[in-house]
Structure formats: structure tokens, C-alpha cells
VEXMARRO-225906 format. One line per field, with one value per residue (C-alpha): x, z, y. Coordinates in Angstrom, 2 decimals, m for minus. Example, Ala and Ser with C-alpha at 12.3 -4.5 7.8 and 13.67 -1.06 7.14 Angstrom:
2
x = 12.30_13.67
z = 7.80_7.14
y = m4.50_m1.06
This chain:
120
x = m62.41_m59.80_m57.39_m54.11_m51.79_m48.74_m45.50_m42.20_m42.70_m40.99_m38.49_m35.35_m33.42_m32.95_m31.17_m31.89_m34.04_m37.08_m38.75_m42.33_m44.25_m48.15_m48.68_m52.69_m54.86_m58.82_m58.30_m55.80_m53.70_m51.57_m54.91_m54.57_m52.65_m51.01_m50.84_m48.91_m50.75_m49.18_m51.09_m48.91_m51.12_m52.82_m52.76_m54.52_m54.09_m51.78_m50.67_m47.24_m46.69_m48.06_m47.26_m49.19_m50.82_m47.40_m44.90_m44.14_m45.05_m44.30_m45.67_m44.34_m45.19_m42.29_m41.32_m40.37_m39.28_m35.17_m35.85_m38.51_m38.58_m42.30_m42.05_m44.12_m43.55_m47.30_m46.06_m45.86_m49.14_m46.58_m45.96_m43.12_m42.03_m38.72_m37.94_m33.97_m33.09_m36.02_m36.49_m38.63_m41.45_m41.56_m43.23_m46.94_m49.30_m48.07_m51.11_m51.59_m54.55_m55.97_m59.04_m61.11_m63.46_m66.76_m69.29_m70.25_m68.55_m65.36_m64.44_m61.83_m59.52_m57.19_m54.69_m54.33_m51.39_m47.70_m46.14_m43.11_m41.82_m37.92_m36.66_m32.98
z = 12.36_14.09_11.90_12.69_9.39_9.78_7.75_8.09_7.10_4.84_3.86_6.51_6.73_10.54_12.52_11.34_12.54_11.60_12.94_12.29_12.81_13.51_13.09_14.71_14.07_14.82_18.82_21.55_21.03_24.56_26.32_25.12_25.56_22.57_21.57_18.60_17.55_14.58_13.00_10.76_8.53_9.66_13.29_16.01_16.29_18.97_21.26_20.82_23.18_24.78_26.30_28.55_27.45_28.73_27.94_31.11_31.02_28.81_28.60_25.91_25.27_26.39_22.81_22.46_25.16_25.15_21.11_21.15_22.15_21.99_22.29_21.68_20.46_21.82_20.16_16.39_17.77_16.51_17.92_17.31_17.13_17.29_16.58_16.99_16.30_13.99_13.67_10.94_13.19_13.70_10.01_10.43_9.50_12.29_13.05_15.48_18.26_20.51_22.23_22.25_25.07_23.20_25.46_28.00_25.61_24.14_20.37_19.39_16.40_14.33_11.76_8.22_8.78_7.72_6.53_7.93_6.42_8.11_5.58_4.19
y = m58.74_m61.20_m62.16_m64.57_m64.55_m67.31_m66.92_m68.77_m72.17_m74.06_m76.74_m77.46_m80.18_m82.24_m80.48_m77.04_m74.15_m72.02_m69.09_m68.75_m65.29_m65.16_m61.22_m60.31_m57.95_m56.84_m57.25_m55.50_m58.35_m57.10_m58.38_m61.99_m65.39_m66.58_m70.51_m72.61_m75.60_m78.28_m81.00_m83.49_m85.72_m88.41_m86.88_m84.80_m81.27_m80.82_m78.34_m76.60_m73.89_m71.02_m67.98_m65.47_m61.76_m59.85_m62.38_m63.44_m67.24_m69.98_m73.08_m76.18_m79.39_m82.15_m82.81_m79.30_m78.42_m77.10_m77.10_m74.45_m71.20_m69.15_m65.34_m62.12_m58.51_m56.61_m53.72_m54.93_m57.38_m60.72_m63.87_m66.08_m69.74_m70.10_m73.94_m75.52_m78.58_m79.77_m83.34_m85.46_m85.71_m82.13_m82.04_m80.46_m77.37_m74.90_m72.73_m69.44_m69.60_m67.30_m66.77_m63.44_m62.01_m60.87_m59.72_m62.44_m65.52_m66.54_m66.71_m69.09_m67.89_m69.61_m68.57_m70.38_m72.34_m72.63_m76.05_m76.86_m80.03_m81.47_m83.60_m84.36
């Protein structure tokens, strides 16, 4: 089955940096476009950033954009987060998404989530 496992969370203080990993397994994870999500409390889920099946296209939202830095590695099936800069609003659940083919529909997948808290 599809599983998206996050690591790399944690405890930073503004201004610092975190990489978070979302490693995949149970589908040909080169096939598939890779998103980061966060949700701080009290808030919508929002989108991140994304980045296409072979890596070739990024996509952020403006918030992030210059601070983060999404990547890929198709051969150990990992995506990564790199985040610069972190800011107190930048505290949220960080979770993995991707959507699956299955026959003639979709299946949407998400990961468990890693805190990342920014906080002196």
C-alpha cells in the first residue's frame, strides 16, 4: 500500500533552517508529482510547494518563495523540503501529498505529518 512517512521536524529558532524528508513507498514514485502541505492550528491546510514527477518544475507559494527550496531524489523514492530563513508563522504540521493513478480514478495520499514549531 501507499505509504508517505515525514521526518525532520522539530524545534528551530527564527532565522534558522530545517530540512524535512517524505521517503514513499507502495507506487513508482518516478511516475508522480510531489506536494508539501502545512497546517498551523487554528488554520486551513495550505499549500507549500510542489514539484513535477522528474524534478524539473517547481512550484511555491509567495510566502515561501526565495526561503524554500522543494527537491526530489526518484532513486531513494524521497522528497525534500528544504526551508531557510524560518519565521514564527512558519510553525505548522508539515505533511507529504501525492496523488496515485488507480485504474480509471485518482487516490489522494497523505503522509502523517512533522511539527515544525520556529520559536526563540
Amino acid at each position: 500500500q501507499v505509504q508517505l512517512v515525514e521526518s525532520g521536524g522539530g524545534l528551530v529558532e527564527p532565522g534558522g533552517s530545517l530540512r524535512l524528508s517524505c521517503a514513499a513507498s507502495g507506487f513508482t514514485f518516478s511516475r508522480y508529482a510531489m506536494r508539501w502541505y502545512r497546517q498551523a492550528p487554528g488554520k486551513q491546510r495550505e499549500l507549500v510547494a510542489g514539484i513535477t514527477s522528474a524534478g524539473g518544475s517547481t512550484n511555491y507559494a509567495d510566502s515561501m518563495k526565495g526561503r524554500f527550496t522543494i527537491s526530489r531524489d526518484n532513486a531513494k523514492s524521497t522528497v525534500y523540503l528544504q526551508m531557510n530563513s524560518l519565521k514564527p508563522e512558519d510553525t505548522a504540521v508539515y505533511y507529504c501529498f501525492t496523488a496515485v493513478r488507480d485504474g480509471a480514478s485518482v487516490r489522494l495520499y497523505w503522509g502523517q505529518g512533522t511539527q515544525v514549531t520556529v520559536s526563540s
